[in-house]
C-alpha positions as CSV (number, residue, x, y, z in Angstrom):
1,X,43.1,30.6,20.8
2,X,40.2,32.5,19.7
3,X,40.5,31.3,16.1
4,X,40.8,27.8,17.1
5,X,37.5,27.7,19.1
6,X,35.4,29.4,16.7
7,X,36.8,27.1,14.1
8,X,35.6,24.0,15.7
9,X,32.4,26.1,16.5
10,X,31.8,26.4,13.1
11,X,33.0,23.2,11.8
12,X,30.1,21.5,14.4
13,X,27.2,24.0,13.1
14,X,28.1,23.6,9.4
15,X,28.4,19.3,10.4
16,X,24.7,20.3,12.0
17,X,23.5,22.2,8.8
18,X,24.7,19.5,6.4
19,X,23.3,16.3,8.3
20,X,20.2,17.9,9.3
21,X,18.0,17.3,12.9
22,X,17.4,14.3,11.6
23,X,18.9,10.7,10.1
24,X,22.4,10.7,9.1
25,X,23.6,8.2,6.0
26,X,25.1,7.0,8.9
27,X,22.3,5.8,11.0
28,X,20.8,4.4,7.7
29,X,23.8,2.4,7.1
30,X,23.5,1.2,10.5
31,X,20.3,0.1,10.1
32,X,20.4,-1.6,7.1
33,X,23.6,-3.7,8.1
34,X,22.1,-4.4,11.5
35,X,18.8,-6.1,9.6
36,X,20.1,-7.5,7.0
37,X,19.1,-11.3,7.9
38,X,19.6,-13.7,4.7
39,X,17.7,-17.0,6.9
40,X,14.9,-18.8,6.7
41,X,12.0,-17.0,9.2
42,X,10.3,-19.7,11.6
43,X,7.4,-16.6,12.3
44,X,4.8,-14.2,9.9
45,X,2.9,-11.4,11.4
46,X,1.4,-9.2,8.4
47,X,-0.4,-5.7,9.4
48,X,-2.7,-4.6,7.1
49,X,-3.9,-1.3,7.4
50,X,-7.3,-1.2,5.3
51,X,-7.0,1.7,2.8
52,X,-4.0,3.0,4.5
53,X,-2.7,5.0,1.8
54,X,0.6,6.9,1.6
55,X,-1.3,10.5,2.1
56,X,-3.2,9.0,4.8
57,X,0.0,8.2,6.4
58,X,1.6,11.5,6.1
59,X,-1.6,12.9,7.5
60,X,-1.6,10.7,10.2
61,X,2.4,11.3,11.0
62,X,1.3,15.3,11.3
63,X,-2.1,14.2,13.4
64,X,0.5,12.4,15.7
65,X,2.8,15.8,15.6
66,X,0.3,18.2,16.7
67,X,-1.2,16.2,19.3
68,X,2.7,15.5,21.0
69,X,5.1,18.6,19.8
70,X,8.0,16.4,20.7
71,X,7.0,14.1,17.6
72,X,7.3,16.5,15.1
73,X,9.8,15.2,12.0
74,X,9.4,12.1,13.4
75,X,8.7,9.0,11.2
76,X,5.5,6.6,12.3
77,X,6.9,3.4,13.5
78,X,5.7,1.4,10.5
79,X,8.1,4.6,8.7
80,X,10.9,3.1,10.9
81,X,11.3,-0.4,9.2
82,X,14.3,-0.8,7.3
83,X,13.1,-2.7,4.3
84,X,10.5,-0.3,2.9
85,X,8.9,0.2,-0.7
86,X,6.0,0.5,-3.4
87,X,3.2,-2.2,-4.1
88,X,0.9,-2.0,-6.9
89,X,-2.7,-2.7,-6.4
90,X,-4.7,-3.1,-9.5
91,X,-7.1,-5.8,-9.4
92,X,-7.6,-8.5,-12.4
93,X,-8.5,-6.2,-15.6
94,X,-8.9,-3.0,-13.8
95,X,-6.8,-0.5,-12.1
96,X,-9.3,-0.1,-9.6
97,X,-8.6,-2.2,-6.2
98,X,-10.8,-3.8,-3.7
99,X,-10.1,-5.7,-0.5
100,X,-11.0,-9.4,-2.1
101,X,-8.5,-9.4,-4.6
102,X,-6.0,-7.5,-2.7
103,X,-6.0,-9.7,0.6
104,X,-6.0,-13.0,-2.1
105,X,-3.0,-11.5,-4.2
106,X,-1.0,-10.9,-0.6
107,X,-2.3,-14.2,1.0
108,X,-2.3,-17.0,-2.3
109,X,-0.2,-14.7,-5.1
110,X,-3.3,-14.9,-7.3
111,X,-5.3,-12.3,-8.3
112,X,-8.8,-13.2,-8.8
113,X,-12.1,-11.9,-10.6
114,X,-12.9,-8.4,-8.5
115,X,-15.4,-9.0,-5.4
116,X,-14.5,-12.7,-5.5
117,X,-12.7,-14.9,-2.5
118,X,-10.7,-17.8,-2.6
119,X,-11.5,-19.0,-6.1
120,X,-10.4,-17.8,-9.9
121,X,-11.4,-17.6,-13.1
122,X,-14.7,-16.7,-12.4
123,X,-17.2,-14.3,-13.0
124,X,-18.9,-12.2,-10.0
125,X,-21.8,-13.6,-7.6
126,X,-21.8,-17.0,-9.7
127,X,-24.3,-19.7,-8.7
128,X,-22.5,-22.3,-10.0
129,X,-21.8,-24.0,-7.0
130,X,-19.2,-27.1,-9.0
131,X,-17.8,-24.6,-10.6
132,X,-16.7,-22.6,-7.5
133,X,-15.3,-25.9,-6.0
134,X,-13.3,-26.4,-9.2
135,X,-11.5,-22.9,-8.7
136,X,-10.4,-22.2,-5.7
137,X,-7.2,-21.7,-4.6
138,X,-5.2,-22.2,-1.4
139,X,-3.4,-19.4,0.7
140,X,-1.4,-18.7,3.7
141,X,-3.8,-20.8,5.9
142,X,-3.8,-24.0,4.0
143,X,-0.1,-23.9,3.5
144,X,0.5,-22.9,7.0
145,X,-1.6,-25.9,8.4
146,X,0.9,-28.4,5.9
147,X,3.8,-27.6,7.6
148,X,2.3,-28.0,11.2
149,X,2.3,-23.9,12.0
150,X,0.1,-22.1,14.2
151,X,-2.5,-19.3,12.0
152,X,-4.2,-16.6,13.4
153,X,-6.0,-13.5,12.4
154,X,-7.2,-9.9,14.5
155,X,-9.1,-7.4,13.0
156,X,-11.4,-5.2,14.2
157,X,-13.7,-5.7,11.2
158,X,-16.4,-8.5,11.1
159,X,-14.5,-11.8,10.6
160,X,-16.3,-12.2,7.3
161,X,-15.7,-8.7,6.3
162,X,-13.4,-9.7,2.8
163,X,-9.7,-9.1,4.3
164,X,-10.2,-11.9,7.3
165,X,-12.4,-13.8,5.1
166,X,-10.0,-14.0,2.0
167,X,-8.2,-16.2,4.6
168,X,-10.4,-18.9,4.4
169,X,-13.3,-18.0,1.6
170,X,-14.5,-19.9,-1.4
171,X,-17.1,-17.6,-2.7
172,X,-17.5,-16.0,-5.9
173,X,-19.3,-12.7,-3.8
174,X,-17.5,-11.1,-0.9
175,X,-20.6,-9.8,0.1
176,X,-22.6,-13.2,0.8
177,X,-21.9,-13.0,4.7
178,X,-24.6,-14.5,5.5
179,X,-27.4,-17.2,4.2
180,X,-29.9,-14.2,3.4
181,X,-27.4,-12.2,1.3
182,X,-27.7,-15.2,-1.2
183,X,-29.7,-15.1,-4.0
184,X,-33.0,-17.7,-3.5
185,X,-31.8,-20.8,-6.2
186,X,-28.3,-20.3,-5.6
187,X,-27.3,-23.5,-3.7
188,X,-23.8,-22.1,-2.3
189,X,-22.7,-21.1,1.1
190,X,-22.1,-18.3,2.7
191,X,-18.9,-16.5,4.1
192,X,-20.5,-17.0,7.7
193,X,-21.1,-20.6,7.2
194,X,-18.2,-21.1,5.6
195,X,-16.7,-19.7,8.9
196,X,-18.3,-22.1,11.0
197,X,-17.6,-24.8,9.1
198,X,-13.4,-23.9,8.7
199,X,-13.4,-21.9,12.4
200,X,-11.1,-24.9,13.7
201,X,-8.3,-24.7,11.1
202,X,-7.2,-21.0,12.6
203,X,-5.9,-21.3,16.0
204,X,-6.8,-18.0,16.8
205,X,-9.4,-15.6,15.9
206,X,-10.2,-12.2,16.7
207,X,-12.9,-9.6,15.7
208,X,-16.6,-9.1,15.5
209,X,-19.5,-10.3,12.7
210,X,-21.6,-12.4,15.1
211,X,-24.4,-11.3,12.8
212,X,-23.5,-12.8,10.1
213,X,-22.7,-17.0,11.5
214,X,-26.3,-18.5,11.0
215,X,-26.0,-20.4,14.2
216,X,-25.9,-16.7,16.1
217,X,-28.7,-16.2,14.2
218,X,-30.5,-19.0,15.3
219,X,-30.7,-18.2,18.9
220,X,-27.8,-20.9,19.5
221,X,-25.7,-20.9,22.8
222,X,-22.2,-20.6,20.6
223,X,-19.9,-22.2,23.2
224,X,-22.3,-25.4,23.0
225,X,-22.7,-25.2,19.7
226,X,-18.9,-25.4,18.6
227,X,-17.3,-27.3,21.6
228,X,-14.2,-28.3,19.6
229,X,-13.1,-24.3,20.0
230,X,-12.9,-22.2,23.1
231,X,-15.5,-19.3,22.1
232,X,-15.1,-16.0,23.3
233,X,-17.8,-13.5,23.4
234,X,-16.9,-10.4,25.8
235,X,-13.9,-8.6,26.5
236,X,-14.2,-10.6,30.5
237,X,-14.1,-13.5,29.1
238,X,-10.9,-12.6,26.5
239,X,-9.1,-11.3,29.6
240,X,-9.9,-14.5,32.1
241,X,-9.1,-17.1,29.2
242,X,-5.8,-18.6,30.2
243,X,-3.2,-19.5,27.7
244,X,-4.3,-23.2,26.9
245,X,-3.0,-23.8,23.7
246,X,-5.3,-27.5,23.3
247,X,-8.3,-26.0,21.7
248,X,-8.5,-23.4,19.2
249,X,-9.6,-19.6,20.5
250,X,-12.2,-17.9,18.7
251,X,-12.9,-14.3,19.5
252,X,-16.3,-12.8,18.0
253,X,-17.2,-9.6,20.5
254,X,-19.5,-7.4,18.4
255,X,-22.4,-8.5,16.1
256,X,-21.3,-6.4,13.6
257,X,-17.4,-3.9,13.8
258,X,-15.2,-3.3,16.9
259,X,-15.8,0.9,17.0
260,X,-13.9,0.6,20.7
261,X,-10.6,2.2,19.8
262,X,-11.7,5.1,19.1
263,X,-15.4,5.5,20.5
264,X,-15.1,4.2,24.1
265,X,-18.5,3.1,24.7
266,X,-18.3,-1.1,24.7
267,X,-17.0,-2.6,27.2
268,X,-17.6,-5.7,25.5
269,X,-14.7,-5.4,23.0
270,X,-11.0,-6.1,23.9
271,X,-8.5,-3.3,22.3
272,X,-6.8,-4.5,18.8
273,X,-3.5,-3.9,21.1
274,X,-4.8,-6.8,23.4
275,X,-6.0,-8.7,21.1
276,X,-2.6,-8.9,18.8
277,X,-1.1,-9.5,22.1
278,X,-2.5,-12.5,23.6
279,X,-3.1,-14.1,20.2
280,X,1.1,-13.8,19.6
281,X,1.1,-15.8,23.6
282,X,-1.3,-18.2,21.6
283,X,0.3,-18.9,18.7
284,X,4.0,-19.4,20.3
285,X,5.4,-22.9,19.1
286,X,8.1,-24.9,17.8
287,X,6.6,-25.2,14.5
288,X,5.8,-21.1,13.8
289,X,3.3,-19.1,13.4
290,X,1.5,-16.9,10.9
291,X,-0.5,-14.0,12.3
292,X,-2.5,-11.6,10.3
293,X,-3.5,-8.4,11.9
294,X,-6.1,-5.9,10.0
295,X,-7.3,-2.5,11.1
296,X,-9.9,-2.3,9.0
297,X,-11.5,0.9,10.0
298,X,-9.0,3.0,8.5
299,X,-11.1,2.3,5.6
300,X,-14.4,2.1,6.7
301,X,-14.3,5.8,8.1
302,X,-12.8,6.7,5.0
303,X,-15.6,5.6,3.3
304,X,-17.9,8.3,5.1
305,X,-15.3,11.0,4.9
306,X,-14.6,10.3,8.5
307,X,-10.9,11.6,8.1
308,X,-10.5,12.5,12.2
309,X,-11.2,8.5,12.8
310,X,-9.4,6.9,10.2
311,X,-6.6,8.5,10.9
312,X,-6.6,7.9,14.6
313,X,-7.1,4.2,13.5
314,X,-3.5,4.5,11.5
315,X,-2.3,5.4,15.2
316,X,-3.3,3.0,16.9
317,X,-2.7,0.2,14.6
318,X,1.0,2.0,14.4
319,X,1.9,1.6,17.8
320,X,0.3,-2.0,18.4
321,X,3.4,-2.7,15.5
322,X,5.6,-1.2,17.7
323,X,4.7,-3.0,20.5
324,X,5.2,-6.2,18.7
325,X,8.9,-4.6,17.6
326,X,9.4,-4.7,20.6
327,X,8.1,-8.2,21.7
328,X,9.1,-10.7,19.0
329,X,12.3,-12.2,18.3
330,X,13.5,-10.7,14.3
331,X,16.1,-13.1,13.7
332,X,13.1,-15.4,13.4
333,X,10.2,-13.5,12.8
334,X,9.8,-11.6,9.6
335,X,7.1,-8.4,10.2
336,X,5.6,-6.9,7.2
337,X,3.1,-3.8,7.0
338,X,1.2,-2.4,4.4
339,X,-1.9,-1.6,3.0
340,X,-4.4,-3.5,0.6
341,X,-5.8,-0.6,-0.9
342,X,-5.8,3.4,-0.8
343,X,-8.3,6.0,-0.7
344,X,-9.3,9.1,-2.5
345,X,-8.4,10.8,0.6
346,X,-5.8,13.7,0.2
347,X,-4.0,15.6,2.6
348,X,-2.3,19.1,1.2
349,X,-1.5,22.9,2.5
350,X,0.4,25.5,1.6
351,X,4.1,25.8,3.8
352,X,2.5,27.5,6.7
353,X,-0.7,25.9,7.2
354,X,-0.4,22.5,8.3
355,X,1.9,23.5,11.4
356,X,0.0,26.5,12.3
357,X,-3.3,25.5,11.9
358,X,-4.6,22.1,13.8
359,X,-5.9,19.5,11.2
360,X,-9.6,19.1,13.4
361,X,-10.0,22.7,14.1
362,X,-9.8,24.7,11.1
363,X,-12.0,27.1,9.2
364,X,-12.8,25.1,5.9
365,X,-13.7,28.7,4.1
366,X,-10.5,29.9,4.2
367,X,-8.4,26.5,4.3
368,X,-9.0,22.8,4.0
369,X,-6.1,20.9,4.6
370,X,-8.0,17.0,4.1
371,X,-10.6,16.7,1.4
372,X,-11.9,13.7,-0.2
373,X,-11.8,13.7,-4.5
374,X,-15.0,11.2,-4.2
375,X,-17.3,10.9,-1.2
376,X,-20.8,10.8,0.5
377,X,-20.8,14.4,1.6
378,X,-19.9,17.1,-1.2
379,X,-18.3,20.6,-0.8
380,X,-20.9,23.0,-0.3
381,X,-19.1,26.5,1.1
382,X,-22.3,28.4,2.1
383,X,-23.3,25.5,4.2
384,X,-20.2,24.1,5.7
385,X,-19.7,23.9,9.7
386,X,-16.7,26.7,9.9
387,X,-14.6,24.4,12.2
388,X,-14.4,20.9,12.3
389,X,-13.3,19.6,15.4
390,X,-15.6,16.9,16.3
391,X,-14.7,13.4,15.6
392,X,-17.6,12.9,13.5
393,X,-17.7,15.3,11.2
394,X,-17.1,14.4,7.6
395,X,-14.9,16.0,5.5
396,X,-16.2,17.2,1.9
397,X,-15.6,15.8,-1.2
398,X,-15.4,17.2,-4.8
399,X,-17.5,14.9,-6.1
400,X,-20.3,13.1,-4.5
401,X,-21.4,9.5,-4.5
402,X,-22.8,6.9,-2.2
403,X,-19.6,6.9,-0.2
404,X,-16.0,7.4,-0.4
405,X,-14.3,5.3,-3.2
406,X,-11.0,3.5,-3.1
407,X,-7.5,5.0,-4.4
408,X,-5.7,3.6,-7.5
409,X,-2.0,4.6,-6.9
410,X,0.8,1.9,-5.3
411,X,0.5,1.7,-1.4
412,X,3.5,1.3,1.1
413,X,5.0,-1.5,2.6
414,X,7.9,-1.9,5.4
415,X,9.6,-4.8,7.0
416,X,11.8,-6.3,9.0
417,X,13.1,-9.7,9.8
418,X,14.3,-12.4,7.7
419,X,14.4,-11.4,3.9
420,X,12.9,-8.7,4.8
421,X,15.3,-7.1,2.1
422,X,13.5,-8.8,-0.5
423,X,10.8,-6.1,0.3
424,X,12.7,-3.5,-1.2
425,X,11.7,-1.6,-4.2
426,X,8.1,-1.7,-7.0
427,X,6.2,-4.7,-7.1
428,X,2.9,-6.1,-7.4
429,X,0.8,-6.8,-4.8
430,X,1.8,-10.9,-5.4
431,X,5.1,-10.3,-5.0
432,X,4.2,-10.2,-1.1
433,X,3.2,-13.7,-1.2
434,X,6.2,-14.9,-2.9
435,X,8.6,-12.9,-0.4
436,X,6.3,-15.1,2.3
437,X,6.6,-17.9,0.7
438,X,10.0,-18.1,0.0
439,X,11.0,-17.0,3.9
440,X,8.9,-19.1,5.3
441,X,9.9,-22.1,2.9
442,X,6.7,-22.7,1.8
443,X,8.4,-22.9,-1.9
444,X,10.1,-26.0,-0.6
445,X,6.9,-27.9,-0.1
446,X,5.9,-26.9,-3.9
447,X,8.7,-27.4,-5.2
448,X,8.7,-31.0,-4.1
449,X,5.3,-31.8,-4.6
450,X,5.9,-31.0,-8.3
451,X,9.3,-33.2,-8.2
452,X,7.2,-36.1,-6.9
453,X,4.2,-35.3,-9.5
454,X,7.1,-35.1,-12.1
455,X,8.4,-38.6,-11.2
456,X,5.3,-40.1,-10.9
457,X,4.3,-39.2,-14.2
458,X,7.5,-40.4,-15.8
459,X,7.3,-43.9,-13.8
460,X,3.9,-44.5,-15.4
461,X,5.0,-43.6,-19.0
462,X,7.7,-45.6,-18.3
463,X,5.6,-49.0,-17.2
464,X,3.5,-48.0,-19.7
465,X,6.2,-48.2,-22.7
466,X,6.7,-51.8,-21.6
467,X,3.8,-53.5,-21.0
C-alpha cells in the first residue's frame, strides 16, 4: 500500500518538475485552437506603445513583480495574446527608426523619407508645397472613412506629436506643429492646421497639443470656433459628455502632454484608461470601427533616462489592453499591440540581483540593473545619488548626448482576433498594414478599384482602335 502511494506521489512531483509552475504545451494548444478565427474582422483597435521595446517589457514584467509578489513569472497581458512575434523597424535607407515613418509603415504600408508624414518620395522639411500634394499617400483613416467606418485615436501625447499625426499628416517635417515652426517662405501648413482643418474626418479624438492649433493660439473660444465637432477641453467636461454619436468628439485637455497617469497633479486630464473607454462607447456601429491607441510617454521619459516612469507607463497602457480584452467582442474585433520603435534602454543583472534587490532602490556603485547605452545624463560613479528611488531620477548612460536615442533591433507584437494568426512570426513593420488590410477587407476595395481602372482603360483602347 505504501509502495503504491509514494508511487503516485512521485509520479505527480516528477509531472510537476517536467511541466513547470507555469504553462503547459497544453494550455498553449488550448489557446491557439480556441483563437484561431479565419473571418473577416468588422473592428481594429491598434496599441502602440511608443518605444516599447522588448527589454523595456521585461523590465516592466519584473517592475510589476516586485511591486505585487503574487505576479512574479507572470506574463504582462499584452504577453498573453496568442498570436505573437518580431517586427522590423528600420526606416527608408537607414536602420535607424523614428515615429514618422514607423506610424506611416503600420498605418499606409509605406515607408517614407525619415521625419516625414503622410507623403513619399521626398526629401526632409521640403518647401515645395505641389510637390508635397503630389506625394502623399492615404492610410487607415482615408480607407476607413470609404467603407463608412467609425476612426478614432487616444494618446496621451500632443495630437500632433508624429504617431497621432501620421493619421492624418501631409508634411514633409514632423516637427512643423505649428505655423511658427515653419520656415518664413515656405508656403505649407502645419501639422496643427492641418488638424483643424481634417478634425471632422476622425470621430473621436483624444489627447493634448492645444498649443500647437493656431486657433488656440489665437485667443479663440474652440467650441465656437469648430461647431461641426463637440470639443472637449477638461476632464468635467469628458466625463458629463453623453454618448451622442451625431457630431464628432474631439478631446484636447493639455496644451502641450497628458503627464496625469503617472504625476497626479491635473485634474484637467481624463486617464488613457477612460479615455480608450468611452471612445470604444463612441465608435460602436454597424459599419466598424478603427481605434488607435498610443502611450506615448513610454518614449518620451525614455528619452531623459526617466526609466521609473516609462516603465510605469508600459503598466498602465498594459492593463487599459486588458480591460478592452475584456470588453470587446474577438470574433469580430481583431486587437493588435506593439511598438513603433525601441530604445537604447537595457535592463540586465546577474541571477540574484533583480529579485533581491528592488529596481528603484538600489545602490548604483555596486549594481545597476537599468542603464541607458545613449542618454542626456552620463555615468559619473563619484557623483551618482547611491539610491534611486524617486520617480524622477534619471538613470545613467554610457554615452552622453542631448537625450536618449531610439533602439535599432525588431520590437514585439501580439494579437488576437480575426487573423490574428497572420501575426505570427518576422516581418517588416508594413507587414502590419497588410494583415489590417486584408482583415478588415480593405484589399477588396483596391482590388476593385484597379479591376475597374483596368477595364476602363481597355474600353478606351478599344473605342479608340475603331474610330
Amino acid at each position: 500500500m505504501d509502495f503504491w502511494i509514494i508511487s503516485i506521489c512521485l509520479t505527480i512531483a516528477l509531472d510537476f518538475i517536467v511541466k513547470g509552475s507555469g504553462e503547459t504545451v497544453n494550455d498553449r494548444f488550448t489557446q491557439l485552437k480556441n483563437a484561431y478565427r479565419d473571418r473577416e474582422a468588422k473592428n481594429l483597435i491598434l496599441f502602440i506603445g511608443d518605444g516599447m521595446g522588448i527589454s523595456s517589457i521585461s523590465a516592466a514584467r519584473a517592475l510589476r513583480a516586485q511591486q505585487d509578489p503574487s505576479k512574479l513569472e507572470k506574463l504582462l497581458n499584452l504577453e498573453k495574446l496568442p498570436y505573437t512575434g518580431l517586427i522590423d523597424t528600420h526606416c527608408k535607407d537607414t536602420f535607424a527608426a523614428e515615429s514618422g515613418c514607423t506610424a506611416s509603415a503600420m498605418y499606409s504600408g509605406i515607408k517614407p523619407t525619415p521625419n516625414t508624414l503622410g507623403v513619399s518620395n521626398i526629401e526632409a522639411k521640403s518647401c515645395d508645397a505641389e510637390k508635397i500634394k503630389n506625394s502623399q499617400f492615404n492610410t487607415i483613416l482615408e480607407l476607413a472613412k470609404k467603407s463608412n467606418m467609425k476612426v478614432g485615436v487616444v494618446t496621451n501625447t500632443r495630437i500632433t506629436h508624429a504617431t497621432p499625426a501620421a493619421l492624418y499628416a501631409k508634411t514633409s517635417s514632423r516637427y512643423w506643429y505649428s505655423p511658427s515652426d515653419i520656415p518664413k517662405n515656405c508656403d505649407v501648413e502645419s501639422i496643427g492646421e492641418q488638424f483643424e482643418k481634417r478634425m471632422h474626418e476622425f470621430d473621436v479624438a483624444f489627447g493634448g497639443g492645444l498649443k500647437n492649433l493656431p486657433s488656440y493660439i489665437a485667443g479663440k473660444n474652440m467650441s465656437s470656433t469648430f461647431p461641426s465637432v463637440n470639443f472637449l477641453a477638461t476632464a468635467k467636461e469628458f466625463e458629463r459628455l453623453k454618448l451622442d454619436n451625431s457630431k464628432p468628439v474631439i478631446g484636447l485637455f493639455a496644451k502641450n502632454h497628458l503627464y496625469n497617469a503617472i504625476n497626479k497633479f491635473d485634474d484637467h486630464e481624463p486617464s488613457l484608461s477612460s479615455m480608450v473607454s468611452k471612445a470604444i462607447d463612441l465608435l460602436e456601429n454597424k459599419y466598424g470601427y478603427i481605434l488607435v491607441v498610443e502611450n506615448g510617454l513610454i518614449d518620451i521619459h525614455h528619452h531623459d533616462n526617466l526609466a521609473q516612469k516609462s516603465l510605469n507607463e508600459l503598466l498602465v497602457l498594459d492593463d487599459v489592453i486588458n480591460q478592452t480584452l475584456e470588453r470587446v467582442n474577438l470574433d469580430d474585433t481583431l486587437v493588435i499591440a506593439t511598438a513603433d520603435h525601441a530604445t537604447s534602454f537595457t535592463f540586465s543583472g546577474y541571477y540574484h540581483g533583480v529579485f533581491e534587490y528592488p529596481m528603484f532602490n538600489q545602490t548604483i556603485l555596486n549594481t545597476s540593473f537599468i542603464i541607458y547605452a545613449y542618454g542626456s545624463k552620463v555615468f559619473q560613479p563619484e557623483n551618482e545619488k547611491q539610491v534611486l528611488d524617486d520617480i524622477n531620477d534619471q538613470y545613467p548612460a554610457m554615452i552622453k548626448g542631448k537625450w536618449g536615442e531610439h533602439g535599432m533591433d525588431s520590437v514585439y507584437v501580439g494579437a488576437d482576433g480575426p487573423r490574428a494568426f497572420l501575426l505570427t512570426g518576422v516581418h517588416e513593420q508594413t507587414y502590419i498594414f497588410k494583415v489590417i488590410e486584408y482583415a478588415l477587407g480593405f484589399n477588396k476595395l483596391s482590388t476593385a478599384t484597379s479591376l475597374i481602372a483596368t477595364t476602363a482603360t481597355y474600353l478606351i483602347l478599344y473605342v479608340l482602335e475603331f474610330y
